[in-house]
OpenMM code with the backbone's topology and positions (N, CA, C; nanometers):
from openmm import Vec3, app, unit

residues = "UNK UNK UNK UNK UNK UNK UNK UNK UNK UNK UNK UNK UNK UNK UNK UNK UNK UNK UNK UNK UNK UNK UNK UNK UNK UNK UNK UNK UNK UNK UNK UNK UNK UNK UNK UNK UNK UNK UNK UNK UNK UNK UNK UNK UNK UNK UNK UNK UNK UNK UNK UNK UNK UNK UNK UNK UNK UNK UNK UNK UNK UNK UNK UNK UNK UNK UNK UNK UNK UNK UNK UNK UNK UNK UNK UNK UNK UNK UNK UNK UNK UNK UNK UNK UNK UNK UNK UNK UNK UNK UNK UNK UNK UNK UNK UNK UNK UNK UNK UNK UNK UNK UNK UNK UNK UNK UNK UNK UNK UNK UNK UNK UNK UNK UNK UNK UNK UNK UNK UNK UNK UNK UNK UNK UNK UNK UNK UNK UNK UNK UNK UNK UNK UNK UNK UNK UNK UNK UNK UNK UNK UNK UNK UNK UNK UNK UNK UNK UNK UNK UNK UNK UNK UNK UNK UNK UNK UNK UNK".split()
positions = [
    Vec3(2.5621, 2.4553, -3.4387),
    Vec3(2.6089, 2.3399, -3.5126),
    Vec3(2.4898, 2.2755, -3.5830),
    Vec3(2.5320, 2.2482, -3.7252),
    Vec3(2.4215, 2.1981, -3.7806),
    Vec3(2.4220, 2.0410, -3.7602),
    Vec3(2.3646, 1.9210, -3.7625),
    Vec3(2.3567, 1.8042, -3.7331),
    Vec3(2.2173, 1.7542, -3.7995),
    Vec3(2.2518, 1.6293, -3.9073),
    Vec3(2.1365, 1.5127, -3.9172),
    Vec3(2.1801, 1.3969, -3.8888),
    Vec3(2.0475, 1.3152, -3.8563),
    Vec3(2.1342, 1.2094, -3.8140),
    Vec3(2.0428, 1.1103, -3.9509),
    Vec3(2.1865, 0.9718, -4.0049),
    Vec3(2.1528, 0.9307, -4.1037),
    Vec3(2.1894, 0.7860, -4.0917),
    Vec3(2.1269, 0.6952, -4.1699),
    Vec3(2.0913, 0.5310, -4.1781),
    Vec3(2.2649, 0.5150, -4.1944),
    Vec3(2.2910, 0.3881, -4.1487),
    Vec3(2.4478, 0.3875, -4.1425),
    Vec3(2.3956, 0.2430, -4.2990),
    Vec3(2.3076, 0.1779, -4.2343),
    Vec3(2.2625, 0.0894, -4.3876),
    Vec3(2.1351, 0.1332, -4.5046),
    Vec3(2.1350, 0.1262, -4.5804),
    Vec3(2.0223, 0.1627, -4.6730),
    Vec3(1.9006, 0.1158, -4.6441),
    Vec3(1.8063, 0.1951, -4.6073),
    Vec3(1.6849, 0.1133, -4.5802),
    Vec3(1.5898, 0.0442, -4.7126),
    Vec3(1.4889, -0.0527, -4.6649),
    Vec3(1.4616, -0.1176, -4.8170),
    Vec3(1.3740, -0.0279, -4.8898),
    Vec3(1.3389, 0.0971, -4.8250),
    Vec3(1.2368, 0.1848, -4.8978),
    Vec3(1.3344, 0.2614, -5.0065),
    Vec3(1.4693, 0.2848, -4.9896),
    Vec3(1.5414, 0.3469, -5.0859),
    Vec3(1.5764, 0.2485, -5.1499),
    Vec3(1.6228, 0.1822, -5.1861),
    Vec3(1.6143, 0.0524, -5.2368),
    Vec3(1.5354, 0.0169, -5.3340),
    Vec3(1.3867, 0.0380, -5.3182),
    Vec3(1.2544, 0.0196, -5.3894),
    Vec3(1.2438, 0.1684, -5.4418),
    Vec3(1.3272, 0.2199, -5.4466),
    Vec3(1.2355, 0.3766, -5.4419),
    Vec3(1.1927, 0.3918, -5.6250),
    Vec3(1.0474, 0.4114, -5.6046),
    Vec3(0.9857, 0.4409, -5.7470),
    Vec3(1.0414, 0.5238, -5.8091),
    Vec3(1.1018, 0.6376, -5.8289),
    Vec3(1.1684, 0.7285, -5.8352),
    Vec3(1.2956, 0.7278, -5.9086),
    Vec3(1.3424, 0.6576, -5.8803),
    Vec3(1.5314, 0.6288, -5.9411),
    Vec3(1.4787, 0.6126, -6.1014),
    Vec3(1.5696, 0.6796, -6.1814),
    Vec3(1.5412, 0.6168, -6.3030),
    Vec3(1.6887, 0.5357, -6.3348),
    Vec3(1.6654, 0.4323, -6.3432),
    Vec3(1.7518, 0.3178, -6.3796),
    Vec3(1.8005, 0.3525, -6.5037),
    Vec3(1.9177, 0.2904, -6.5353),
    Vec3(1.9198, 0.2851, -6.7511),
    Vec3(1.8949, 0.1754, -6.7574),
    Vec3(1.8437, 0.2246, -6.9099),
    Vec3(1.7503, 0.1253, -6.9964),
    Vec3(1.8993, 0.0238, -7.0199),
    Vec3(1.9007, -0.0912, -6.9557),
    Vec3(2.0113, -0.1656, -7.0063),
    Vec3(2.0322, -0.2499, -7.1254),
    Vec3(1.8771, -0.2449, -7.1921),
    Vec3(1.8068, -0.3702, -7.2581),
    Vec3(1.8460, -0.2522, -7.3920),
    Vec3(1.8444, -0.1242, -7.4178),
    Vec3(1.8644, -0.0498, -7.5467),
    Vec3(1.9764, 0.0132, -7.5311),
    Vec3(2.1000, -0.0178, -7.4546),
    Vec3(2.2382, 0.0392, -7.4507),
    Vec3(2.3636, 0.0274, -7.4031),
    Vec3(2.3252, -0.1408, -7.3964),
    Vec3(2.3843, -0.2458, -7.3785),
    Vec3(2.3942, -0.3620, -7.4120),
    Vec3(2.5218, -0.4597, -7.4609),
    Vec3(2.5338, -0.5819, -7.4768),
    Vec3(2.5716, -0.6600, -7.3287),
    Vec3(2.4884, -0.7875, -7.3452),
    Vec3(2.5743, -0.8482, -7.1673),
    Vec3(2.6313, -0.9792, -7.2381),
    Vec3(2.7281, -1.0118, -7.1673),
    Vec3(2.8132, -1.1340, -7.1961),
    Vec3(2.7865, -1.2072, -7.0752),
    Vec3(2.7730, -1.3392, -7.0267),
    Vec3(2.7537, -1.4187, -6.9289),
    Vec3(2.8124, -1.5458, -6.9800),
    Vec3(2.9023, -1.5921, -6.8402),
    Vec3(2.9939, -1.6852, -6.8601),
    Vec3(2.8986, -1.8722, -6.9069),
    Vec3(2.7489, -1.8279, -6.7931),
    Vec3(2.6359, -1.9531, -6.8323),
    Vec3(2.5477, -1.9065, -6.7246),
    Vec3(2.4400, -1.9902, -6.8007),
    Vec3(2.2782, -1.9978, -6.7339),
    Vec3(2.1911, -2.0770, -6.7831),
    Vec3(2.1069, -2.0770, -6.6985),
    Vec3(2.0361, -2.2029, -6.7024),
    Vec3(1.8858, -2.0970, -6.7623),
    Vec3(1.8593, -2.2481, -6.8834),
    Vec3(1.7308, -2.2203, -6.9318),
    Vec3(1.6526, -2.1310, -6.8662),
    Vec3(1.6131, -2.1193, -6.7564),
    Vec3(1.4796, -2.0735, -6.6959),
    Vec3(1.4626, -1.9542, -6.6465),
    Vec3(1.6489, -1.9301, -6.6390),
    Vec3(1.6931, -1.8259, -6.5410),
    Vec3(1.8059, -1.7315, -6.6215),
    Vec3(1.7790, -1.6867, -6.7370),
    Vec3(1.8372, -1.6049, -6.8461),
    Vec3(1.8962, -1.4944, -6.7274),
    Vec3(2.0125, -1.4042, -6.7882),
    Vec3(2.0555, -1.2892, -6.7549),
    Vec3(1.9704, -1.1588, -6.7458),
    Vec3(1.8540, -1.2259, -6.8247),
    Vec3(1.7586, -1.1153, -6.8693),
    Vec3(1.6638, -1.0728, -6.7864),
    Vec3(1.6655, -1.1717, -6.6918),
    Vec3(1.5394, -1.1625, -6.5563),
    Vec3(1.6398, -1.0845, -6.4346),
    Vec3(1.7696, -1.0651, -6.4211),
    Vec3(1.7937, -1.0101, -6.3298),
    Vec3(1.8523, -0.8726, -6.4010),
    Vec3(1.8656, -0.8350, -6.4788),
    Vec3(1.8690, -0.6801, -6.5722),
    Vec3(1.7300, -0.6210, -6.6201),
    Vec3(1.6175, -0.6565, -6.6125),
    Vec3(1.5181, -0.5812, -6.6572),
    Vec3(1.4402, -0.5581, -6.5818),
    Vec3(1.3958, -0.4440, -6.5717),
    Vec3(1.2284, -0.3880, -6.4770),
    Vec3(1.1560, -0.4884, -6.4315),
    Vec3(1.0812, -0.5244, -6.3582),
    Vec3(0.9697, -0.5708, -6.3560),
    Vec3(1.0269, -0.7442, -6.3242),
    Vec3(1.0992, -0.8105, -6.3949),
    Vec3(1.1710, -0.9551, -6.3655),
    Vec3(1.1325, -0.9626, -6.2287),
    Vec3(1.1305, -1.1211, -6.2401),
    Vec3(1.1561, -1.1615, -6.0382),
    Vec3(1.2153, -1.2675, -6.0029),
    Vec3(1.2369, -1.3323, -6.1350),
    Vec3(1.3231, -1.4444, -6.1337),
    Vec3(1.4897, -1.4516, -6.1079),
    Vec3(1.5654, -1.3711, -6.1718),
    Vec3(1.6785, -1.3687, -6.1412),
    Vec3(1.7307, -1.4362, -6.2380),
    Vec3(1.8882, -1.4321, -6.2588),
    Vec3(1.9382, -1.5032, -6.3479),
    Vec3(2.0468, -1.6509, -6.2064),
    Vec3(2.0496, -1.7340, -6.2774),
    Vec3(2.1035, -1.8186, -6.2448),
    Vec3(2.2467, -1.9249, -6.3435),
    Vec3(2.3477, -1.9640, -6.2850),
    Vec3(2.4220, -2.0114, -6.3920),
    Vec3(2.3900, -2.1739, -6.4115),
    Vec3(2.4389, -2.1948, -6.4920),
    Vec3(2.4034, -2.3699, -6.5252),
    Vec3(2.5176, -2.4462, -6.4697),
    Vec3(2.6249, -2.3840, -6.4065),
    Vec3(2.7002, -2.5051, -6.3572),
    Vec3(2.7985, -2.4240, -6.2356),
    Vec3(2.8249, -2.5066, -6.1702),
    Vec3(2.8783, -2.3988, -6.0576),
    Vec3(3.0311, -2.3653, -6.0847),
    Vec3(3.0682, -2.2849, -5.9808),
    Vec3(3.2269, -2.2418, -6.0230),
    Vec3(3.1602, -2.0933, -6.0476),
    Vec3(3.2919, -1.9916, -6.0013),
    Vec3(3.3126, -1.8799, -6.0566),
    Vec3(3.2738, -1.8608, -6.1656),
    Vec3(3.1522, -1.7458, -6.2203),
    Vec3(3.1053, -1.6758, -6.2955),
    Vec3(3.1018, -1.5190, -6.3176),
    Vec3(3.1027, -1.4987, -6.4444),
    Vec3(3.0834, -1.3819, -6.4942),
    Vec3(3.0640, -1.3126, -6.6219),
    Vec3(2.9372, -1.1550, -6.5667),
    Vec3(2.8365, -1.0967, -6.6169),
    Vec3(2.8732, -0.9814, -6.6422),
    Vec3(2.9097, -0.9462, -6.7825),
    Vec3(2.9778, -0.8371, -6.8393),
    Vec3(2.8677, -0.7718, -6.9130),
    Vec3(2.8431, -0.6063, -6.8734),
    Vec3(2.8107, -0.5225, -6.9597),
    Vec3(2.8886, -0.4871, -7.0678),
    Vec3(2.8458, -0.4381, -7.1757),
    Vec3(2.9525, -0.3787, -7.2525),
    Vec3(2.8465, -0.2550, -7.3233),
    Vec3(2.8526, -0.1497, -7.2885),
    Vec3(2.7967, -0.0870, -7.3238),
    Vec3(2.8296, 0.0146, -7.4541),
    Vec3(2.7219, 0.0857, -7.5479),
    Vec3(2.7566, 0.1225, -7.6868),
    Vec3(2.8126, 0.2472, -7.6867),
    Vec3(2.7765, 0.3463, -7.5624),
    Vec3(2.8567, 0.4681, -7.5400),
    Vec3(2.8820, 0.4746, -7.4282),
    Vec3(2.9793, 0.5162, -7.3848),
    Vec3(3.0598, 0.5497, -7.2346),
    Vec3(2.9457, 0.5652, -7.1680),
    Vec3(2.9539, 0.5610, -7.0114),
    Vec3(2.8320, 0.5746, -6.9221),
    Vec3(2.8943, 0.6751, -6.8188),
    Vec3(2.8014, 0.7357, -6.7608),
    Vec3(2.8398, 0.7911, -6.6414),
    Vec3(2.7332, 0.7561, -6.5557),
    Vec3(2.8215, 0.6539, -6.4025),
    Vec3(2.7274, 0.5912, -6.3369),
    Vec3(2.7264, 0.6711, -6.1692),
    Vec3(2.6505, 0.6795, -6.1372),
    Vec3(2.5982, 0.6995, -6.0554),
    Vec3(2.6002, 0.6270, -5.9031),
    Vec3(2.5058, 0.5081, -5.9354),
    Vec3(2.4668, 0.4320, -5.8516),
    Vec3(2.4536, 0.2805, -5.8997),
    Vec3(2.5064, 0.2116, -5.8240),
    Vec3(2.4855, 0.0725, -5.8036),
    Vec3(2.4120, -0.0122, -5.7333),
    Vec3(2.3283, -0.0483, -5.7593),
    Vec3(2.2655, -0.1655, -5.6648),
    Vec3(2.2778, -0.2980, -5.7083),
    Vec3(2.2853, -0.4147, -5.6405),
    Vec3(2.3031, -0.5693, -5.6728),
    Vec3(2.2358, -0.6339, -5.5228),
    Vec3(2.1558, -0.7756, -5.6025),
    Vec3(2.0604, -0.8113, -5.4878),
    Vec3(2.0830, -0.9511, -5.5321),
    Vec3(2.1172, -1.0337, -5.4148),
    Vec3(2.1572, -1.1638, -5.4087),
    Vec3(2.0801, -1.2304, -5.3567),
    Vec3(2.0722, -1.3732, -5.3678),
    Vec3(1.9225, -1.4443, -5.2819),
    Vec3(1.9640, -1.5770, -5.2959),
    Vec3(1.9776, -1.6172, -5.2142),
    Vec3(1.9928, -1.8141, -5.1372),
    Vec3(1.9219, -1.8579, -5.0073),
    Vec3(1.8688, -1.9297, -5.0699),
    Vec3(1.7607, -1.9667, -4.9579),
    Vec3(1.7426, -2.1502, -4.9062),
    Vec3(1.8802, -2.1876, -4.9616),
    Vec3(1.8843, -2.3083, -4.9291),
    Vec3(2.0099, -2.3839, -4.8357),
    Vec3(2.1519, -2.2892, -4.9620),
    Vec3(2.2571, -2.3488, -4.9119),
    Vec3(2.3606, -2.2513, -4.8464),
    Vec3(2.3772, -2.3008, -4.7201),
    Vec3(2.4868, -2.2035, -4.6075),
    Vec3(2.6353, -2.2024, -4.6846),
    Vec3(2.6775, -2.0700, -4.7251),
    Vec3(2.7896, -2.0676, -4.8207),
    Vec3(2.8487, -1.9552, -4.7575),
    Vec3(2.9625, -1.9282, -4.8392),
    Vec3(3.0232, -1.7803, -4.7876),
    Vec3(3.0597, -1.7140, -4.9795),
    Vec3(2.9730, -1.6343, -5.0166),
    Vec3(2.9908, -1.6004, -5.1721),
    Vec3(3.0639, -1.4468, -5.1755),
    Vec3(3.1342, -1.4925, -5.2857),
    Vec3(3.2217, -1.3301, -5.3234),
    Vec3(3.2008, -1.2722, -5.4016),
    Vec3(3.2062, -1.1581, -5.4021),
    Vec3(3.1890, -1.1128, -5.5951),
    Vec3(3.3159, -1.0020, -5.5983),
    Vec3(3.3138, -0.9504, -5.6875),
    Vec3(3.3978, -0.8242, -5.7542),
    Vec3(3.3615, -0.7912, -5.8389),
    Vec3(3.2992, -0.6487, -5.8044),
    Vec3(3.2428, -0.5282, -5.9185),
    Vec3(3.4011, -0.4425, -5.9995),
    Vec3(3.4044, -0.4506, -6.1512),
    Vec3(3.5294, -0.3659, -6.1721),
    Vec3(3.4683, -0.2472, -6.3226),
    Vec3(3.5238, -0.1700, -6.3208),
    Vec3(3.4701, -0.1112, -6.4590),
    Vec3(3.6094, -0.1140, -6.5235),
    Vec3(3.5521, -0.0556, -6.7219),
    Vec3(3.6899, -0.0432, -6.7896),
    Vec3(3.6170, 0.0490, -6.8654),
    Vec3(3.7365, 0.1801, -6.8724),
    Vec3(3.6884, 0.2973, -6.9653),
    Vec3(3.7587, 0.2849, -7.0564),
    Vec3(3.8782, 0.1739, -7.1123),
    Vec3(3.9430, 0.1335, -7.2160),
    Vec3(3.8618, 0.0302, -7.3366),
    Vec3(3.7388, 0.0103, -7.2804),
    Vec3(3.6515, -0.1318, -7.3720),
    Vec3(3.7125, -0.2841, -7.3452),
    Vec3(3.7822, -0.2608, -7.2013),
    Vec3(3.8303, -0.3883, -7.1416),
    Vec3(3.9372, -0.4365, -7.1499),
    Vec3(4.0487, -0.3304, -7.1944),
    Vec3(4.1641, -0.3840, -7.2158),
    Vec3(4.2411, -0.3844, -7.0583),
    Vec3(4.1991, -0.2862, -6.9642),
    Vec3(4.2110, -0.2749, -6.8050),
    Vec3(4.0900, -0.2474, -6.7428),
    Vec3(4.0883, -0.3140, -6.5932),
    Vec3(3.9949, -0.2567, -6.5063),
    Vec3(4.0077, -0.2126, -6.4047),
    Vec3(3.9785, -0.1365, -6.3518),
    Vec3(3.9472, -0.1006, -6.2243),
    Vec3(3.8508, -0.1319, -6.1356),
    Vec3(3.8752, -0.2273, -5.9708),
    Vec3(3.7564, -0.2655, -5.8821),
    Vec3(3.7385, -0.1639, -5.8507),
    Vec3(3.5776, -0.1787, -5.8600),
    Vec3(3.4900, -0.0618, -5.7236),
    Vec3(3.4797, -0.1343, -5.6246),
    Vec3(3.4520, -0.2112, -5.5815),
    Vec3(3.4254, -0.2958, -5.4809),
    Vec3(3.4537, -0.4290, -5.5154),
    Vec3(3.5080, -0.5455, -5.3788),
    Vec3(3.5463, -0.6630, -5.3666),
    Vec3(3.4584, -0.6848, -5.2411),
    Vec3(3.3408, -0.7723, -5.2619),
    Vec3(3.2506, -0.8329, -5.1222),
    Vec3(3.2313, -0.9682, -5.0668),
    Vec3(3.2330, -1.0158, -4.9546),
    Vec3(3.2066, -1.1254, -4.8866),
    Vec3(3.0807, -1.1744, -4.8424),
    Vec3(2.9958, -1.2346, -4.8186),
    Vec3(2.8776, -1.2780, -4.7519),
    Vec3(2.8558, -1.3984, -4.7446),
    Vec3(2.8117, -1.4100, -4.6063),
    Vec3(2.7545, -1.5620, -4.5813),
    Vec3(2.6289, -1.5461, -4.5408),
    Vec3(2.5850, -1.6587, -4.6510),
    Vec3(2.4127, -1.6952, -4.6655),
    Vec3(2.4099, -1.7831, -4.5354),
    Vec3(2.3106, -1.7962, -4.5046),
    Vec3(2.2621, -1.8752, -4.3837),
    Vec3(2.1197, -1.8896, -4.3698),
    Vec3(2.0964, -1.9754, -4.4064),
    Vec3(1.9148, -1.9868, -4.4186),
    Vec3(1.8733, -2.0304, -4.2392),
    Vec3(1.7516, -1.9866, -4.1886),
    Vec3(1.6621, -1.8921, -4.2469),
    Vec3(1.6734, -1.7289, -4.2274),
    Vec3(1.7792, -1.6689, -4.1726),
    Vec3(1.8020, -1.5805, -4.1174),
    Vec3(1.8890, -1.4821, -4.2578),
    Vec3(2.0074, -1.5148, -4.3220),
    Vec3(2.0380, -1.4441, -4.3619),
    Vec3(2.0371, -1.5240, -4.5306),
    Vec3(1.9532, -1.4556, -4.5871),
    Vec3(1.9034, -1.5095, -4.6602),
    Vec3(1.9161, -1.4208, -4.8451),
    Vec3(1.9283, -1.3157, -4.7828),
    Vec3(1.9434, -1.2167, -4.9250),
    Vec3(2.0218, -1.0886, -4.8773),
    Vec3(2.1006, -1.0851, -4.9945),
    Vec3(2.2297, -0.9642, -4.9640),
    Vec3(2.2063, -0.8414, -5.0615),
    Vec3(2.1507, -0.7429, -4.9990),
    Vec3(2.1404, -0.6132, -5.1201),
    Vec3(2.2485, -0.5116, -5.1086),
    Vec3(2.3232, -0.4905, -5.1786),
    Vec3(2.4536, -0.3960, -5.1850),
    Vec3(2.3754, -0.2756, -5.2654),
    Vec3(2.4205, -0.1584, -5.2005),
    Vec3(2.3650, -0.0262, -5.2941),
    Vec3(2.4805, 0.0820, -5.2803),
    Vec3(2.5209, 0.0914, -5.3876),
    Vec3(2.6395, 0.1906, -5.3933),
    Vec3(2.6123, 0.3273, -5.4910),
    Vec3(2.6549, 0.4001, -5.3487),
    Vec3(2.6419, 0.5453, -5.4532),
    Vec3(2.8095, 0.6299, -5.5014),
    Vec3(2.8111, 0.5985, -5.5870),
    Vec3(2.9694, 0.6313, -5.6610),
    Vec3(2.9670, 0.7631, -5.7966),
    Vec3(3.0712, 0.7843, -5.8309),
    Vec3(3.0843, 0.8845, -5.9774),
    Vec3(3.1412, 0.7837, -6.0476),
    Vec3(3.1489, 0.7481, -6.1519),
    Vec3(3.2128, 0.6633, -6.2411),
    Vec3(3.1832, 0.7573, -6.3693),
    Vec3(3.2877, 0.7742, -6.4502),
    Vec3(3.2763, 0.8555, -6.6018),
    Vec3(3.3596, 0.7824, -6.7007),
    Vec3(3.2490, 0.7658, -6.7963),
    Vec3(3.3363, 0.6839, -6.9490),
    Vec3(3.3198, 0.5440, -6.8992),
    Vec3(3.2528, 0.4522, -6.8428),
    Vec3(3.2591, 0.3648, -6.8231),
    Vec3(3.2330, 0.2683, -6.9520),
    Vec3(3.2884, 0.2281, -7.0092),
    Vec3(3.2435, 0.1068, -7.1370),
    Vec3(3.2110, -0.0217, -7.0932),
    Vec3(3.3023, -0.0650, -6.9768),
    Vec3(3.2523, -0.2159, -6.9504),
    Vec3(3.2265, -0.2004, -6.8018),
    Vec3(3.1371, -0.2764, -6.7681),
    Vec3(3.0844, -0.3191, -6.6365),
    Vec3(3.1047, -0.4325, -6.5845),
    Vec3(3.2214, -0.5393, -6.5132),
    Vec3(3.1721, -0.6459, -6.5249),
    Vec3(3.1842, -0.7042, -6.3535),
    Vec3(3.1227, -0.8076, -6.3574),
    Vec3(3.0683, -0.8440, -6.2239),
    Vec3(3.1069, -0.9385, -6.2040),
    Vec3(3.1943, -1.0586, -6.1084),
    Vec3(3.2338, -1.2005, -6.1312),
    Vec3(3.1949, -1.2475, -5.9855),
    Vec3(3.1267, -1.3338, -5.9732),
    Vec3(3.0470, -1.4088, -5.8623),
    Vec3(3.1510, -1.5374, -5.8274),
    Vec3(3.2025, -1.5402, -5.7020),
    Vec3(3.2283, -1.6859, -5.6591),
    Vec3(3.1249, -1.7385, -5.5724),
    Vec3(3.0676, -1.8578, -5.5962),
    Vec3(2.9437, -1.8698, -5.5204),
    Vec3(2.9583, -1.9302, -5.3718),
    Vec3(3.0587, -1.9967, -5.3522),
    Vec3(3.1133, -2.0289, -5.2934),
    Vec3(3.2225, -2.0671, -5.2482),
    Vec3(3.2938, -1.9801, -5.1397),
    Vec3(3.4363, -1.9595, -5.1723),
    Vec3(3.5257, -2.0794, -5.0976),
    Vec3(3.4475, -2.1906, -5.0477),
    Vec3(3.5108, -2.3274, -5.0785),
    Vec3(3.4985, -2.4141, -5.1107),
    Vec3(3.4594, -2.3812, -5.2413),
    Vec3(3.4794, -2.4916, -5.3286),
    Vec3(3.3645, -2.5660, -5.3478),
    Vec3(3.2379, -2.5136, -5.2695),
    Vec3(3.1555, -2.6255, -5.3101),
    Vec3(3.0776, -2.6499, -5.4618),
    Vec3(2.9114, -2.7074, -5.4359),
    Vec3(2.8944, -2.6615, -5.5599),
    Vec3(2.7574, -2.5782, -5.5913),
    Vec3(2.7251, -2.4829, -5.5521),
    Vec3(2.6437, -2.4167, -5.5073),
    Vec3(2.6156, -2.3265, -5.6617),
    Vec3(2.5863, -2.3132, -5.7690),
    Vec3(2.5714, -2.2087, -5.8510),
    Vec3(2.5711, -2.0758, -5.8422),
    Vec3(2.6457, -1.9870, -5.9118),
    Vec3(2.6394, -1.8430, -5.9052),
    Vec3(2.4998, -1.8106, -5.9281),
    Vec3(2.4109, -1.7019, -5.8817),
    Vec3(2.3261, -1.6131, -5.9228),
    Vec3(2.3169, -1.4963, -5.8665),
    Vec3(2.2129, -1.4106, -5.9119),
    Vec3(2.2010, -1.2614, -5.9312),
    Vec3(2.0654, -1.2265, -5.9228),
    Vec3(2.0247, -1.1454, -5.8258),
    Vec3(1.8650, -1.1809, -5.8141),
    Vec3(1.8023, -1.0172, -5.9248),
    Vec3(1.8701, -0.9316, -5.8997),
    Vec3(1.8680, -0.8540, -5.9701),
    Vec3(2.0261, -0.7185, -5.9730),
    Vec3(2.0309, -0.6660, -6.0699),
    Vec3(2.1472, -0.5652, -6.0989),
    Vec3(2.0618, -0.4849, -6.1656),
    Vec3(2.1113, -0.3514, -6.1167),
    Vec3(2.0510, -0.1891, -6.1491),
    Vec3(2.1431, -0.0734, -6.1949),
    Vec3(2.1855, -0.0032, -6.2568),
    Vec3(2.2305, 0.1121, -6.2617),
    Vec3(2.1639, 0.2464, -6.2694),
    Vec3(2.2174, 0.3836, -6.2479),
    Vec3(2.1757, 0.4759, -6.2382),
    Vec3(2.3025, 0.5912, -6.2600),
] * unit.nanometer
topology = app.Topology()
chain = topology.addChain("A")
for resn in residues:
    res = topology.addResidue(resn, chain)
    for name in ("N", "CA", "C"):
        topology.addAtom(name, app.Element.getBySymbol(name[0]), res)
């Protein structure tokens, strides 16, 4: 019998791994974002190298739409969340559309509760097939009662 034995969670070295080549999102893609705040553009949590993250300017349910210029075939997902102040319980829903958004389909619907100092940042890494994908879009509840906690996104990756 053959047998390996394997991480039931992603460790942070795959995660970081130098290696992955990401797409260039910045030359083959448009993003739509529902709001953000001056400091904290969409642009810091979609590009290489960023560390800032994007943040929204007012709280309430948000959302961060790719729209990309030719169909994609995706791979892999990663999304990395970060609160380090306020104890919440935040949702999101990842969906794609190979129609240019006239329907979507969820890949995933997620839950998490932040809890400072302990649980503090949420990294989701998904390895999927997706083909023809045109839209990507991502909708953050930041807090799913009601408070007023702002959506953000510490970083988003594809592959």
């Amino acid at each position: 019998m053959r047998k390996r034995v394997i991480a039931s969670v992603p460790q942070r070295s795959q995660l970081a791994d130098p290696t992955q080549r990401w797409l260039d999102l910045e030359s083959m893609a448009m993003v739509e974002v529902t709001s953000e705040e001056k400091e904290f553009p969409i642009e810091s949590a979609l590009l290489p190298g960023e560390q800032r993250g994007w943040r929204a300017a007012v709280p309430g349910s948000q959302t961060v739409r790719l729209l990309f210029d030719q169909p994609q075939r995706l791979t892999r997902i990663c999304l990395s969340f970060e609160e380090r102040q306020t104890t919440r319980t935040q949702e999101f829903v990842l969906r794609f559309s190979s129609d240019a958004g006239d329907s979507f389909r969820d890949i995933v619907r997620q839950q998490w509760n932040f809890s400072a100092p302990d649980a503090t940042r949420e990294v989701e890494d998904y390895a999927l097939q997706l083909s023809d994908v045109k839209v990507l879009e991502l909708t953050i509840v930041p807090d799913t009662s009601g408070g007023p906690a702002p959506a953000s996104l510490l970083s988003l990756r594809l592959a």
